[in-house]
N, C-alpha and C positions, 0 to 999 in steps of 0.2 A: 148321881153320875155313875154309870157303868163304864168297868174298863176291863180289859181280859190281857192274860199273858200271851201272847203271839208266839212265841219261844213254846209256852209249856203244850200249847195247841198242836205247833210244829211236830214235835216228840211224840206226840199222841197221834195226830194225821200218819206220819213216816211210822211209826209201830202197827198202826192198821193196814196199813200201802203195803206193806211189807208183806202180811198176813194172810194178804188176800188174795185170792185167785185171780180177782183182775189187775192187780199192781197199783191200784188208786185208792184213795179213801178224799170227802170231802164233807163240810159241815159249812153253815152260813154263820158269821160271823157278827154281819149287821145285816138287818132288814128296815130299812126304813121306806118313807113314801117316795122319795124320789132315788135312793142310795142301794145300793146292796155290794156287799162285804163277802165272797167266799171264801175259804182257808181250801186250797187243792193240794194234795198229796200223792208224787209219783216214783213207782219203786225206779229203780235205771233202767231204761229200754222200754217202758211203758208209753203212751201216746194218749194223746186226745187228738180220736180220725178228726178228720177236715169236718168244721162246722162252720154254718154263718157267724158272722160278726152279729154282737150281741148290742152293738150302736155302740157309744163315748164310752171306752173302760180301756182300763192299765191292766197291768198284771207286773207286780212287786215280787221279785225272786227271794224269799228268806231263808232258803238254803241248795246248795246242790247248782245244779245247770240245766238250762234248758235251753229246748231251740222252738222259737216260734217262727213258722211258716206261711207263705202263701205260694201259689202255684209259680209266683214270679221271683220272689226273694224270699230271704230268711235271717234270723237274727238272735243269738245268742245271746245270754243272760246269764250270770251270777248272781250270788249271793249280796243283796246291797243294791242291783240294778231295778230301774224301771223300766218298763218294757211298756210303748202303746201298742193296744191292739188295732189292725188296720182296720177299715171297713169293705173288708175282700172275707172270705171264705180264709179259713186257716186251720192250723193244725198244731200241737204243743207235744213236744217230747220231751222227756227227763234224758239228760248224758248220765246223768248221775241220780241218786235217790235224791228226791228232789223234794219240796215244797212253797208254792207262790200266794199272792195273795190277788184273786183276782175280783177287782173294783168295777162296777156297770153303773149307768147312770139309768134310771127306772122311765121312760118315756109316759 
């Protein structure tokens, strides 16, 4: 059985985010055949511009704030919340240094 620390990941992702010229860092956490697991890392004021919906996925706040968007609404998140993602086009910003976990179901 594999397990990994999501915490020590977190620390690592936001030390890179930090680092970086583009304010993000991110690695895959699981990949499985139907499943896939990213770990995303965002410095405060960073964005992920508007992209499509990636089908049935969440996005798990584990640290900082963020606001996910669509052209019509939006919805803020903490540390502890889950967040669905709609199936509209959206966009993700850090309020804060940030990092989520974000869940897709593999079609």
């Amino acid at each position: 059985m594999d397990t990994a620390s999501l915490t020590e990941l977190v620390d690592t992702r936001l030390t890179q985010a930090r680092a970086s010229t583009s304010g993000r860092s991110a690695s895959t956490v699981f990949a499985g055949q139907r499943l896939r697991q990213t770990l995303m890392a965002l410095a405060a004021g960073q964005e992920l511009a508007e992209h499509d919906s990636p089908g049935e996925a969440t996005l798990q706040v584990l640290h900082g704030q963020v606001r996910l968007a669509t052209a019509e609404s939006a919805v803020e998140g903490t540390a502890g919340d889950l967040l669905v993602i709609p199936p509209a086009r959206h966009r993700l910003e850090a309020l804060a240094d940030s990092a989520v976990l974000l869940t897709v179901v593999i079609d």
